[in-house]
Kinemage of the C-alpha trace (Angstrom):
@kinemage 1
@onewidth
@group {chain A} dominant
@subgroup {mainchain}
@vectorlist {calphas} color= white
{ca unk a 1} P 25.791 -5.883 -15.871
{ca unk a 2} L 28.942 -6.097 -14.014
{ca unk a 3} L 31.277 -9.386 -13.644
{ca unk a 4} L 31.612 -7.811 -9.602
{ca unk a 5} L 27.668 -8.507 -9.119
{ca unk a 6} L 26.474 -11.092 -5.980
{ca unk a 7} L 24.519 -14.196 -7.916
{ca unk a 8} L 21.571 -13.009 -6.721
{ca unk a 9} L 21.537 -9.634 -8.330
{ca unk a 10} L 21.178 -11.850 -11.716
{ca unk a 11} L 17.998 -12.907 -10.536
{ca unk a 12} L 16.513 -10.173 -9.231
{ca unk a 13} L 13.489 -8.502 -11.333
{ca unk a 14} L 13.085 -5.108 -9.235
{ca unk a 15} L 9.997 -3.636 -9.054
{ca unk a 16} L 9.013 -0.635 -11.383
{ca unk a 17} L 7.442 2.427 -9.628
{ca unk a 18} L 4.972 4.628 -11.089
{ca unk a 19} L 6.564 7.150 -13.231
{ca unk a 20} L 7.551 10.540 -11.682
{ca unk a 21} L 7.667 12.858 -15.039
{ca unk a 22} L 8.811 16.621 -15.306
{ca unk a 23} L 5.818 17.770 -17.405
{ca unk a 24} L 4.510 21.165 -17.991
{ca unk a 25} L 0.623 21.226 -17.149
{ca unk a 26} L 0.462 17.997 -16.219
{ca unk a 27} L -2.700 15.698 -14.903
{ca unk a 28} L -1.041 13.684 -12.677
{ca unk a 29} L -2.841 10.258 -11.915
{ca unk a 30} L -0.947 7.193 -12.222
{ca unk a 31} L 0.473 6.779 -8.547
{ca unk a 32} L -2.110 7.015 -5.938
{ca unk a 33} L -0.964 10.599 -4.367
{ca unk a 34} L -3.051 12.678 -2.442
{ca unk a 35} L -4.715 15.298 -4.312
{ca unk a 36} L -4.669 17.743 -1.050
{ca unk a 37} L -1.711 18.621 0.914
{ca unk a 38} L -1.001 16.882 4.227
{ca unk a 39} L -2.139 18.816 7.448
{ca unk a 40} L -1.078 22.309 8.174
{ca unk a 41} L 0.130 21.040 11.516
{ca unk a 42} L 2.457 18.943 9.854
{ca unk a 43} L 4.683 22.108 8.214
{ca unk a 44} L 3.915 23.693 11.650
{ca unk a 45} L 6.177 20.616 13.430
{ca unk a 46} L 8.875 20.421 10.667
{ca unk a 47} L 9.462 24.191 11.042
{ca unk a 48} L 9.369 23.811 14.753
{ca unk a 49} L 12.081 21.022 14.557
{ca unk a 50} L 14.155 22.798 12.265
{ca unk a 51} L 13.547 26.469 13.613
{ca unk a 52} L 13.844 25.646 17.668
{ca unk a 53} L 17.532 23.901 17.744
{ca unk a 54} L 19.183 23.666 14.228
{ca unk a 55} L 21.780 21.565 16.362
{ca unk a 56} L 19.636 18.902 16.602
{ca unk a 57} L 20.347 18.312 13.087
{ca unk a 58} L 24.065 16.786 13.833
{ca unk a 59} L 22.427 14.172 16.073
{ca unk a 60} L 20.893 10.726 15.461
{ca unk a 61} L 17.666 10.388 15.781
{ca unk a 62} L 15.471 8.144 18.379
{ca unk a 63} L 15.902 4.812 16.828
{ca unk a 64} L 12.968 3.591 18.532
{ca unk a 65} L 10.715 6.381 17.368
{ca unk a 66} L 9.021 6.385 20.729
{ca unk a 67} L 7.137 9.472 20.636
{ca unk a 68} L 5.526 8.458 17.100
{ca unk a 69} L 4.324 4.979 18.191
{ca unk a 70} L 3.177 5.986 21.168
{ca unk a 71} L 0.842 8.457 18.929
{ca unk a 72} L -0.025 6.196 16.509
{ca unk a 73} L -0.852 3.594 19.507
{ca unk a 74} L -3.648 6.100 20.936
{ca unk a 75} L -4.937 7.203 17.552
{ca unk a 76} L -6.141 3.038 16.932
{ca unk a 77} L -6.511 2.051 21.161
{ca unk a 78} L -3.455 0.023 20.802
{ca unk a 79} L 0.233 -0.461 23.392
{ca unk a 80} L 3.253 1.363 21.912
{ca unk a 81} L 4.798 -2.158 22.054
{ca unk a 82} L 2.267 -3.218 19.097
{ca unk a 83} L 3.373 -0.613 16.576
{ca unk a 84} L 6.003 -0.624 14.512
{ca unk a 85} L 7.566 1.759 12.122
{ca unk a 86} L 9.652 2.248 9.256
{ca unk a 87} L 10.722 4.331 6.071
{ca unk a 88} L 7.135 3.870 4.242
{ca unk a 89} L 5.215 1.136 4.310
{ca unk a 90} L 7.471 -0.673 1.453
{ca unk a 91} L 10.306 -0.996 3.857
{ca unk a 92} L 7.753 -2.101 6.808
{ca unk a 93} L 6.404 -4.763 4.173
{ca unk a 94} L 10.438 -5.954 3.364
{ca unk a 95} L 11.219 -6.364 7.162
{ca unk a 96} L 7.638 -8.418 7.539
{ca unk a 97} L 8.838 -10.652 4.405
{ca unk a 98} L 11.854 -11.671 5.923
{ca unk a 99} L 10.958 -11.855 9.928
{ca unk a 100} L 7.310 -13.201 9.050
{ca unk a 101} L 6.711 -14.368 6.119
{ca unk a 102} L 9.889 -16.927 4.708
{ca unk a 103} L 9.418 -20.194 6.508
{ca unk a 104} L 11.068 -23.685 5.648
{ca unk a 105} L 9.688 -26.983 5.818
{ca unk a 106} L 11.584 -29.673 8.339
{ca unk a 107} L 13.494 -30.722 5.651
{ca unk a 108} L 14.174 -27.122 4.304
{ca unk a 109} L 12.393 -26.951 1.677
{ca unk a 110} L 10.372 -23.524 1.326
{ca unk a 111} L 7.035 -23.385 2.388
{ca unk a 112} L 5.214 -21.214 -0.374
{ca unk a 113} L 3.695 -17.470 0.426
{ca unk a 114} L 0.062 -17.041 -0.667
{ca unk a 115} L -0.934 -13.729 -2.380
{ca unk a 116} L -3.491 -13.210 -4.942
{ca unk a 117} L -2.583 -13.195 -8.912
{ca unk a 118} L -3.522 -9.302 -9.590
{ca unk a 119} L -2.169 -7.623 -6.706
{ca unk a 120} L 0.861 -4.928 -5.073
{ca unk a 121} L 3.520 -6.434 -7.810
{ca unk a 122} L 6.331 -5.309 -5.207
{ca unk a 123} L 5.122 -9.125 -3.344
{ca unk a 124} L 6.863 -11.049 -5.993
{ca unk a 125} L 9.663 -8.859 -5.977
{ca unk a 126} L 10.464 -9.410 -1.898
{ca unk a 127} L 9.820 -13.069 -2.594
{ca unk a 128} L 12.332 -13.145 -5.813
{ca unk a 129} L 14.974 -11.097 -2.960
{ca unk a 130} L 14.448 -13.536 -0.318
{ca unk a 131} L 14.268 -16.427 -1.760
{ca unk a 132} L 10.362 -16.856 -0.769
{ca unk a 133} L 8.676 -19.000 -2.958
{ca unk a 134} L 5.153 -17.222 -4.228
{ca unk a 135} L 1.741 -19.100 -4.605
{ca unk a 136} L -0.649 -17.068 -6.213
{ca unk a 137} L -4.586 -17.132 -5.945
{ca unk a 138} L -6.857 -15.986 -8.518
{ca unk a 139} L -9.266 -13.338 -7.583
{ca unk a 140} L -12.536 -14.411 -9.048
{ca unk a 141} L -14.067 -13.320 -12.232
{ca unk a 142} L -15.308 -9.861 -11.005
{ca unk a 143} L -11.697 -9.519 -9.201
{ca unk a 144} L -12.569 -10.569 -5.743
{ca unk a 145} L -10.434 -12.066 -3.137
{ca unk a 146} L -11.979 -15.347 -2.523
{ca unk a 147} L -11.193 -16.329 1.096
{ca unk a 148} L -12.556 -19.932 0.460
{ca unk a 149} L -9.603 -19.993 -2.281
{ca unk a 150} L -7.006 -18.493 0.024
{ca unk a 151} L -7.813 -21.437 2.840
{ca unk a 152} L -7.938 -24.275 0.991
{ca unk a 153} L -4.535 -23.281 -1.062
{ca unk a 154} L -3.166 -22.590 2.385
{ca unk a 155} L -3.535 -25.858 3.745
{ca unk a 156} L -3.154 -27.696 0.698
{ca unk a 157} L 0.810 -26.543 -0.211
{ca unk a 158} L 1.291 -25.931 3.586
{ca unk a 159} L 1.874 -22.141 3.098
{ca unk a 160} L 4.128 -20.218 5.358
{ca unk a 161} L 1.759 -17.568 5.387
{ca unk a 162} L -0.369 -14.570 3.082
{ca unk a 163} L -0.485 -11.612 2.409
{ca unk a 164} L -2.742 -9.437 0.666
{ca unk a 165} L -4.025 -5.414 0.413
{ca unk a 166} L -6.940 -4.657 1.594
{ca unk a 167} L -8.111 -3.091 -0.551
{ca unk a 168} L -6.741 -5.064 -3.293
{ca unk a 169} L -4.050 -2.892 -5.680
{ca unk a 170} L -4.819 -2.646 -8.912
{ca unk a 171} L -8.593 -3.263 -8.516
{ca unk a 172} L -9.642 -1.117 -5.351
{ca unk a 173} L -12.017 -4.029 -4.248
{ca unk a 174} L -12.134 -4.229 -0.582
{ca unk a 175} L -12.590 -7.361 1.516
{ca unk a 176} L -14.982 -7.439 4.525
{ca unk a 177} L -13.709 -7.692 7.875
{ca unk a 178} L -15.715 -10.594 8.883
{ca unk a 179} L -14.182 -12.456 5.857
{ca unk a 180} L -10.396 -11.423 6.944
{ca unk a 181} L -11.487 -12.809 10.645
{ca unk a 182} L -12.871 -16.021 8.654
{ca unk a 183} L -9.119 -15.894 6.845
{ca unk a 184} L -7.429 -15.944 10.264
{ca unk a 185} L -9.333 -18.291 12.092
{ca unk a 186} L -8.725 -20.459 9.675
{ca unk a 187} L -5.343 -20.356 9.952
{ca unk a 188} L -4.146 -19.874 12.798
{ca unk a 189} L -0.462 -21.087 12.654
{ca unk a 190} L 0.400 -18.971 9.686
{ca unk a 191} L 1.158 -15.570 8.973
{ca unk a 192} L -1.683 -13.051 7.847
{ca unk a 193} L -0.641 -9.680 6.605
{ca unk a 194} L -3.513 -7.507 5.684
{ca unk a 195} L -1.737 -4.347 3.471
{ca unk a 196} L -4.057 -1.468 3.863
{ca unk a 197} L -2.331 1.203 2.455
{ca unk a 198} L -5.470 2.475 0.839
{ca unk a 199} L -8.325 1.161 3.520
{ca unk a 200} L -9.176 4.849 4.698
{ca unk a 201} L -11.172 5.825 1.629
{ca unk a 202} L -13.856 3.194 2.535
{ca unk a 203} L -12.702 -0.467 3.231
{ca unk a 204} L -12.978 -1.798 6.733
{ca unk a 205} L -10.038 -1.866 8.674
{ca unk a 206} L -8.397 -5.549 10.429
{ca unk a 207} L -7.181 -3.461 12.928
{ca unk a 208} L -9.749 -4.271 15.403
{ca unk a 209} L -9.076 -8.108 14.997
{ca unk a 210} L -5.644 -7.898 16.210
{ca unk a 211} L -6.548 -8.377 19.610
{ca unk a 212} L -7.860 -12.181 19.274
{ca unk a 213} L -5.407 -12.831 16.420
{ca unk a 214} L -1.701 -13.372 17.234
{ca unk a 215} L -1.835 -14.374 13.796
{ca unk a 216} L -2.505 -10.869 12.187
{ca unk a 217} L -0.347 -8.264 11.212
{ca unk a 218} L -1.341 -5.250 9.675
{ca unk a 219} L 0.213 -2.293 7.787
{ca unk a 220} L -0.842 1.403 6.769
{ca unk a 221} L 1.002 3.856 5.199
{ca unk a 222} L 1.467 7.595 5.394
{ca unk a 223} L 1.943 8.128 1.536
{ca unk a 224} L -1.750 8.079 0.793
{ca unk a 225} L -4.755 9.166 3.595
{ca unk a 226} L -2.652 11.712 5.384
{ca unk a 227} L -0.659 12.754 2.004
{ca unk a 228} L 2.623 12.149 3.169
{ca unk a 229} L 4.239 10.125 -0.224
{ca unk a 230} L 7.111 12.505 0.381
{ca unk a 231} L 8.082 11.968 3.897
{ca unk a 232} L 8.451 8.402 3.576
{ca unk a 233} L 6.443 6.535 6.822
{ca unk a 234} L 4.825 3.440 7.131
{ca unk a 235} L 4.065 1.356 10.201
{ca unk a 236} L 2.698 -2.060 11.026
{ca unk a 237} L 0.189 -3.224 13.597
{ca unk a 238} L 0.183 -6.418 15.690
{ca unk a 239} L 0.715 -8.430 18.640
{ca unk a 240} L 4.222 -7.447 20.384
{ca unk a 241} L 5.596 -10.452 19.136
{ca unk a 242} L 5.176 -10.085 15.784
{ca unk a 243} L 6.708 -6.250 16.384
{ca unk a 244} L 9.609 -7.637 18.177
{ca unk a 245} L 10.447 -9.761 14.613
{ca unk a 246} L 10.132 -6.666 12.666
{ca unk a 247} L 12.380 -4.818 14.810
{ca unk a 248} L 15.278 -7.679 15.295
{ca unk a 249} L 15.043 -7.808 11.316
{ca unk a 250} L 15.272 -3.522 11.768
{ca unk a 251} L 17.868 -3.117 13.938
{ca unk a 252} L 20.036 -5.618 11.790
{ca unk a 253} L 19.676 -3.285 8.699
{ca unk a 254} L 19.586 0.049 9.755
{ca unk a 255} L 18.540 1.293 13.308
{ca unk a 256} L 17.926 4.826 12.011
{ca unk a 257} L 14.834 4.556 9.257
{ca unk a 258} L 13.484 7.647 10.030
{ca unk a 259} L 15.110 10.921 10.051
{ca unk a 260} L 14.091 13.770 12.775
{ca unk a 261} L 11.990 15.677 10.148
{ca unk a 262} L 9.615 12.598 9.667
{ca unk a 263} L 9.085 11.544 12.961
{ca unk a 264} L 8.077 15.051 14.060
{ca unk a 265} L 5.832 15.466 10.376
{ca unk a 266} L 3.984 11.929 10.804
{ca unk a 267} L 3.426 12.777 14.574
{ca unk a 268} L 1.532 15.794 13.758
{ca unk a 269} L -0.210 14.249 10.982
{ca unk a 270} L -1.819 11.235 12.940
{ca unk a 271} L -2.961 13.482 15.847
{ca unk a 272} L -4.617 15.903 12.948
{ca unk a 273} L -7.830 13.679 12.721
{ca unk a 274} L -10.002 16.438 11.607
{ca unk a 275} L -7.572 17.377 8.873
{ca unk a 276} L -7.510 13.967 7.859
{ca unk a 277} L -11.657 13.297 7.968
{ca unk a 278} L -11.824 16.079 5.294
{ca unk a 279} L -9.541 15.276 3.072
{ca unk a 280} L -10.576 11.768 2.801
{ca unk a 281} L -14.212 12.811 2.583
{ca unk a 282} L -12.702 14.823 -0.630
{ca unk a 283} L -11.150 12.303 -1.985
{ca unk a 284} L -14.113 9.767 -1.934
{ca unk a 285} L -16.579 12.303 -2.831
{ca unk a 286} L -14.581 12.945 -6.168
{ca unk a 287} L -14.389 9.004 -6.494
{ca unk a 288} L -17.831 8.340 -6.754
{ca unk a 289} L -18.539 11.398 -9.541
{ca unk a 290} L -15.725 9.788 -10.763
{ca unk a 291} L -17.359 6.389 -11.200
{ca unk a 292} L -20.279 7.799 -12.303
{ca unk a 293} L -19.063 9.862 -15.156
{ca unk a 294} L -16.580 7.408 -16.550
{ca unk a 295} L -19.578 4.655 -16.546
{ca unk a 296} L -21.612 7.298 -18.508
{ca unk a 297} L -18.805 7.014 -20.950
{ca unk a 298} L -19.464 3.643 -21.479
{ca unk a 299} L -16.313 2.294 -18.928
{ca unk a 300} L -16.689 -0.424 -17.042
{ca unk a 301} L -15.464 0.473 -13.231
{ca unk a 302} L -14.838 -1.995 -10.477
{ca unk a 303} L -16.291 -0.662 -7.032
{ca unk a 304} L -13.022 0.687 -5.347
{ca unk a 305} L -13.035 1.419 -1.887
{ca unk a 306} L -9.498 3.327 -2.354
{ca unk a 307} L -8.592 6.734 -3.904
{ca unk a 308} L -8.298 5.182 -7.258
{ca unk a 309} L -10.453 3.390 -10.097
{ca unk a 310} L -9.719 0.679 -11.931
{ca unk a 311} L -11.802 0.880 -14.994
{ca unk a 312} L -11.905 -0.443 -18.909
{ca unk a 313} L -13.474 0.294 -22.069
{ca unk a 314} L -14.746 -2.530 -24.020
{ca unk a 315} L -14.017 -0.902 -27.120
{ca unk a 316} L -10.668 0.378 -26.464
{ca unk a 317} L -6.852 -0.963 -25.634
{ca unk a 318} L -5.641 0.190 -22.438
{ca unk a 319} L -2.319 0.904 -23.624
{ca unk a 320} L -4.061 2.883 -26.590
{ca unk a 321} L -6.234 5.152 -24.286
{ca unk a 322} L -2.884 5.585 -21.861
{ca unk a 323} L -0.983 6.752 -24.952
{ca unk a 324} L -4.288 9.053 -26.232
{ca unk a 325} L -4.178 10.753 -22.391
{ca unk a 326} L -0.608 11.178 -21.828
{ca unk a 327} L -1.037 13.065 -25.638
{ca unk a 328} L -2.529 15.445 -23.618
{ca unk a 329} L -0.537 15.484 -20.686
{ca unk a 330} L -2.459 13.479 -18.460
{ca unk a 331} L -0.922 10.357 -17.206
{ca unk a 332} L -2.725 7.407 -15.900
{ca unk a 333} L -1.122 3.906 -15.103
{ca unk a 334} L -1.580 0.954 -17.395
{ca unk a 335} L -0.303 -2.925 -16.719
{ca unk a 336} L 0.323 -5.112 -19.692
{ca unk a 337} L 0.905 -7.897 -17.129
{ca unk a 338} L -1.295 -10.021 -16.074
{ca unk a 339} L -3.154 -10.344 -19.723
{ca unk a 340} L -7.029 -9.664 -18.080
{ca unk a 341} L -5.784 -6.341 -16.654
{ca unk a 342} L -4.183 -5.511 -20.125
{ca unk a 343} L -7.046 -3.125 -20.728
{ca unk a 344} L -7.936 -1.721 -18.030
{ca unk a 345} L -6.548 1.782 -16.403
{ca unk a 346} L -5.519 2.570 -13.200
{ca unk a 347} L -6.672 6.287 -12.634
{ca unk a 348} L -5.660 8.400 -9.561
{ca unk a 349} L -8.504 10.168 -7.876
{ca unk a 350} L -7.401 13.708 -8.218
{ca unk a 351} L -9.226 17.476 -7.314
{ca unk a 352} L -12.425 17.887 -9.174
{ca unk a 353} L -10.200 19.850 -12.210
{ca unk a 354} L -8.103 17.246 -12.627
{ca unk a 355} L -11.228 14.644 -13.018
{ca unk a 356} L -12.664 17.204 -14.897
{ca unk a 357} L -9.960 17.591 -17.172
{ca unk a 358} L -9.903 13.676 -17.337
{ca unk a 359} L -13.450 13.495 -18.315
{ca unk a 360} L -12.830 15.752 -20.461
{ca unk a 361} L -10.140 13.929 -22.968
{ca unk a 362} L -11.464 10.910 -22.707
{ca unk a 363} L -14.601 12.013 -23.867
{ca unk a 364} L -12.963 13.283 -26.581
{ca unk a 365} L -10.899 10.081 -26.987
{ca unk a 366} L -13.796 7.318 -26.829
């Protein structure tokens, strides 16, 4: 703590990332990478960019990332002018918190941001930054979004909008479409942003509602389906005047998000479909032995429609089985907050070794 600090640093809780730790051997699955590496093409572009003019280097790059969202525009039928990008989808969700999603009421009062009670905890984060105030919703008892819920919450405290993944993070439970279309329909003068950082191993995508829903906004990242956590894109989905908010909030921050290297990189990675069909098809695959061998082990797993489980023992602490599996120098991700998560674990869907090796321990453990 320093006496130089802004007031609002005091009140800031910032959110905790999954830990990144220099182990020898280890089973890494506590932050939702990729198992598989991102598409050949995609070294094939960054050596291209740095191998054909090293000059190019020295110079900004295009601050409108034109050539990127004009790819990322064809690969989901969409106008450049509906895409927007930015340095992973955590700095694409920022910008949509400020130019979207903090509203006042005539008097200025704040109108309250809906978002379900076990979710992304980066949401109450943005709101504690911005000055947003946050509304949760609880999922139901098997830790599904309830849409009714959302609605009549909405209209009751006159919400400024919601936002929500889809599918949900921690649980992996994925909403269906026609529900999300129910969600906006609903409300049509508020805000809907539909995170779907994790909707390519098996949720259904909003992106197809967009068109009848100046309402919706929608936002993927790079980090997970097209293993890119390194490279840092994200990019958000919507009607161009929802994208023109994003990018006066942008361009009032920093007009350069993206370097030369990850424009080129995330270019070559959305036009790679076929690269990206297998991989998924990998990961899911590996999911659903997954499932089926912790449930043999007597865990109880929620259906998850990403590329992790969320999944609990009935006889065992969560923080107990983390502790037994990091022991052996796996690590898995564990939330003491809220209290009926407590015991569950959030396990990365790795190779088959590394679920094997998984398996493996906590058979040993339980």
């Amino acid at each position: 703590m320093s006496p130089f600090w802004s007031p609002l640093v005091h009140q800031l809780a910032p959110y905790v990332p999954g830990e990144q730790p220099q182990l020898a051997n280890l089973v890494k699955l506590n932050t939702n990478e990729n198992p598989y590496p991102p598409s050949p093409k995609v070294l094939d572009a960054l050596m291209a960019e740095l191998g054909g003019d090293a000059d190019r280097l020295r110079l900004y790059p295009d601050p409108g990332a034109t050539a990127l969202r004009e790819g990322i525009a064809r690969v989901h039928g969409l106008d450049a002018e509906q895409v927007f990008v930015g340095n992973g989808s955590d700095e694409v969700l920022a910008h949509a918190f400020m130019a979207l999603l903090n509203h006042r009421n005539g008097d200025g009062t704040p109108r309250p941001l809906l978002f379900p009670d076990i979710t992304y905890s980066f949401y109450p984060t943005y709101c504690r930054l911005y000055g947003i105030t946050p509304q949760t919703v609880p999922l139901d008892e098997r830790f599904q979004v309830r849409v009714d819920d959302l609605i009549a919450t909405a209209q009751a405290t006159h919400a400024g909008g919601v936002i929500f993944p889809n599918p949900n993070a921690p649980t992996g439970c994925g909403l269906a479409r026609a529900e999300i279309e129910r969600l906006l329909t609903a409300l049509p003068d508020r805000v809907v942003v539909v995170d779907e950082a994790y909707v390519d191993f098996g949720a259904e995508s909003a992106i197809p509602l967009i068109a009848a829903h100046p309402n919706l906004l929608v936002v993927h990242t790079l980090s997970k389906s097209r293993s890119l956590a390194g490279l840092r894109v994200g990019f958000a989905l919507g009607h161009a005047g929802l994208i023109e908010a994003l990018v006066r909030v942008k361009d009032s921050f920093n007009s350069y998000p993206l370097d030369r290297l990850a424009l080129v990189g995330a270019l070559a990675a959305m036009e790679d479909s076929a690269w990206f069909d297998q991989t998924r098809g990998a990961v899911i695959a590996s999911r659903q032995r997954l499932t089926a061998e912790l449930t043999s082990l007597g865990f109880e797993v929620l259906p998850s429609q990403a590329n992790f489980v969320f999944a609990r023992h009935p006889a065992q602490r969560g923080a107990a089985l983390q502790q037994a599996l990091r022991e052996r120098a796996i690590i898995v991700r564990q939330f003491s907050r809220p209290e009926r998560i407590a015991d569950h674990l959030r396990i990365t869907v790795g190779t088959p070794a590394q679920c094997g090796a998984l398996v493996a321990a906590l058979r040993e453990i339980v």
